[in-house]
C-alpha positions in Angstrom: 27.6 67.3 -178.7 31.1 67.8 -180.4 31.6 63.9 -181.6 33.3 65.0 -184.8 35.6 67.0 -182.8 36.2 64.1 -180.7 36.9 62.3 -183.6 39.1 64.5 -184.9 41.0 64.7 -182.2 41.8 60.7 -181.9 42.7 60.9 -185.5 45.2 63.8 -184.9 46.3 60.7 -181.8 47.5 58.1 -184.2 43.9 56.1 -183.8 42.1 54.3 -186.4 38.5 55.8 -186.6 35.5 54.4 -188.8 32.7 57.4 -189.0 29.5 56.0 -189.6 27.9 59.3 -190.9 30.9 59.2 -193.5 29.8 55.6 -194.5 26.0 56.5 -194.8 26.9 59.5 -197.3 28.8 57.2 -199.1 26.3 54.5 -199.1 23.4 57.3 -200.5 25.6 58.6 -203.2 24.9 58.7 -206.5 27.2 55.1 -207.1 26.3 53.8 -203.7 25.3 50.5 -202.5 22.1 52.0 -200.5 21.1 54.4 -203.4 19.0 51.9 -205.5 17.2 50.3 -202.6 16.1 53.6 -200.8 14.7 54.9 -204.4 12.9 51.7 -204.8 11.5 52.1 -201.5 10.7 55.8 -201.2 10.5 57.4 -204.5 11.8 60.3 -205.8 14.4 61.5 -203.1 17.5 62.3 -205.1 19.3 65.1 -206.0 20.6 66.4 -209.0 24.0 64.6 -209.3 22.0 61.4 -208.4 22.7 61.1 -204.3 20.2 60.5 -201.7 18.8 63.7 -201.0 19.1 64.3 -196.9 16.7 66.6 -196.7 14.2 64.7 -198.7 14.2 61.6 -196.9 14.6 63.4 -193.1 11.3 65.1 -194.3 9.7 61.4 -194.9 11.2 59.5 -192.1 11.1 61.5 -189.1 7.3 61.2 -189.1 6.8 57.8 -189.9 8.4 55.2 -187.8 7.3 52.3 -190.4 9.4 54.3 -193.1 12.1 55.1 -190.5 12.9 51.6 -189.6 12.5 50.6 -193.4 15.8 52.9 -194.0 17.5 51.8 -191.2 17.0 48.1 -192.4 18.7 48.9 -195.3 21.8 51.2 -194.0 22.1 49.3 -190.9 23.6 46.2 -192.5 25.5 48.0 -194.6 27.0 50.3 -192.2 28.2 46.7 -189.7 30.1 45.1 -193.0 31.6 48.0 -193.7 32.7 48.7 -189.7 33.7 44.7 -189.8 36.2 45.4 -192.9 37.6 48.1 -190.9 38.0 46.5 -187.9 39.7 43.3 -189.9 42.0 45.8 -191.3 42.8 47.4 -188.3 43.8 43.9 -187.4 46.0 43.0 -190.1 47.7 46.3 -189.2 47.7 45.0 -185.7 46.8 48.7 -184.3 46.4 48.9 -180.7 43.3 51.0 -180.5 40.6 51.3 -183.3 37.3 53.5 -182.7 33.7 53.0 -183.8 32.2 56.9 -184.1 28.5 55.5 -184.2 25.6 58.4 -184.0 23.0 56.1 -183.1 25.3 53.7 -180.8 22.3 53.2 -178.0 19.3 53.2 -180.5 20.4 50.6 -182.6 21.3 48.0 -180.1 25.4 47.8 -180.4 25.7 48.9 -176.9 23.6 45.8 -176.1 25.4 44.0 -178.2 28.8 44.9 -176.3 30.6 44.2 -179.5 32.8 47.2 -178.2 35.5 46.5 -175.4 34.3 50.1 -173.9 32.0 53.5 -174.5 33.1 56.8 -174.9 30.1 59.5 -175.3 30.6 62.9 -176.0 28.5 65.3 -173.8 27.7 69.1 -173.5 25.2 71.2 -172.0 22.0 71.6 -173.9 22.5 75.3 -174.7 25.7 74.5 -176.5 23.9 71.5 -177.7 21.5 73.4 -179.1 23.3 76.6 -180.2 25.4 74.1 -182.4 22.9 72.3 -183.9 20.7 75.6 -185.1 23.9 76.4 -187.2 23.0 73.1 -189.4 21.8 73.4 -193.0 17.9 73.4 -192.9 17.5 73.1 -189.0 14.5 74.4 -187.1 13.5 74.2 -183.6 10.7 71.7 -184.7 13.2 69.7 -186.3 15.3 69.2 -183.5 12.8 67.9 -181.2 11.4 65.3 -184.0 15.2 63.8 -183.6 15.7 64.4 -179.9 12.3 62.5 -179.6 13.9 59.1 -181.3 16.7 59.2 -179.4 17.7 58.1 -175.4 18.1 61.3 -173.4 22.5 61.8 -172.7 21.7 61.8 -169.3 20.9 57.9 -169.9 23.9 57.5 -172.4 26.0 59.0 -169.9 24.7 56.5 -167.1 25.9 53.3 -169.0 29.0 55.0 -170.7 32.9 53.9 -169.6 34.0 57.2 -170.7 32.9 60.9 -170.5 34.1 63.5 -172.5 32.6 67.4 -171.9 33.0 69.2 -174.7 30.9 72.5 -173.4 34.1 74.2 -172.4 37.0 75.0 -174.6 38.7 72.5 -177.0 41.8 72.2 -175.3 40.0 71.0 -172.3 38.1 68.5 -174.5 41.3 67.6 -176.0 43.1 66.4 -172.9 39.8 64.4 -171.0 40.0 62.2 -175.4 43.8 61.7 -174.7 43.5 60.1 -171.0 41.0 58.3 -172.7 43.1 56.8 -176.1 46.2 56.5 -172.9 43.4 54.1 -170.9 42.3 52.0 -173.5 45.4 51.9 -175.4 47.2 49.7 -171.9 43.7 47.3 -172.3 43.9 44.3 -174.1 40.6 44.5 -176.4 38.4 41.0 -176.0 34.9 42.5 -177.8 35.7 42.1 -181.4 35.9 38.8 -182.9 36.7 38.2 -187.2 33.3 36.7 -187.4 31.0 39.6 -186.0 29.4 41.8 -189.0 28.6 38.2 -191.1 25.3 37.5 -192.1 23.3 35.7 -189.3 26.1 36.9 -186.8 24.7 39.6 -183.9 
């Protein structure tokens, strides 16, 4: 849909951004906290320098929804503490605006968590949709639709969204919709985030 772009983007505007898909890779690497856990629970799905294989474990979870919420029980967790301790030192910096970029942000319950002050999603048509995806390392057709299955349709995301960037155009245009956006929530006081949210027992 063009969310690291739109990421980019807010980085190149002075805001704070925690990637989540940046946190997972470092969580599945060869020294990382997930690593252990996921080869205890699903065998043999590392690489040769010792990192969670991708590939591997797509090829086990996207057909089994037992083993798919097993892994997200163990990144899940991992990925909040890690979005806490970058909100806390977004705080200590006392920056105005700090981002969450969060893949799965309606299928893992945040949004109904509202532990965000507002939502931005990143949209395009599905032709560039799918004519960006098909350019992915080891993507097929049949792949696609195993994900697009698991996931609420961006029609519905765009629904319940404060924010809607269209990225199906060209990258200037793109550019301008993300910077009224940072402008808008940059003149808002924030009231979602709290020290205590991300600790254990805490929703």
């Amino acid at each position: 849909m063009g969310k690291t772009w739109a990421s980019k983007c807010m980085r190149l505007m002075g805001v704070a951004v925690h990637d989540a898909d940046t946190c997972v890779h470092r969580l599945m690497a060869a020294s990382g906290l997930a690593t252990p856990t996921i080869v205890e629970v699903f065998g043999d799905v590392l690489d040769q320098s010792g990192s969670v294989d991708r590939q591997k474990l797509a090829r086990v979870v996207l057909s089994d929804d037992a083993a798919l919420m097993a892994l997200e029980a163990i990144l899940h967790p991992l990925v909040r503490q890690a979005q806490r301790r970058f909100l806390q030192n977004c705080q200590r910096r006392q920056a105005g605006l700090a981002v969450l970029d969060i893949p799965l942000l309606y299928e893992t319950g945040d949004l109904k968590n509202r532990r965000l002050d507002a939502v931005m999603v990143v949209s395009a048509p599905r032709f560039v949709q799918y004519r960006r995806v098909m350019r992915r390392p080891a993507m097929s057709a049949a792949r696609l639709r195993a994900i697009e299955q698991r996931q609420i349709a961006d029609v519905d995301k765009r629904k319940s969204a404060d924010f809607i960037v269209h990225t199906g155009s060209t990258r200037g245009q793109s550019f301008r919709q993300i910077g009224s956006v940072v402008r808008i929530c940059r003149a808002c006081d924030g009231r979602a985030w709290t020290p205590h949210w991300g600790l254990s027992g805490q929703t």
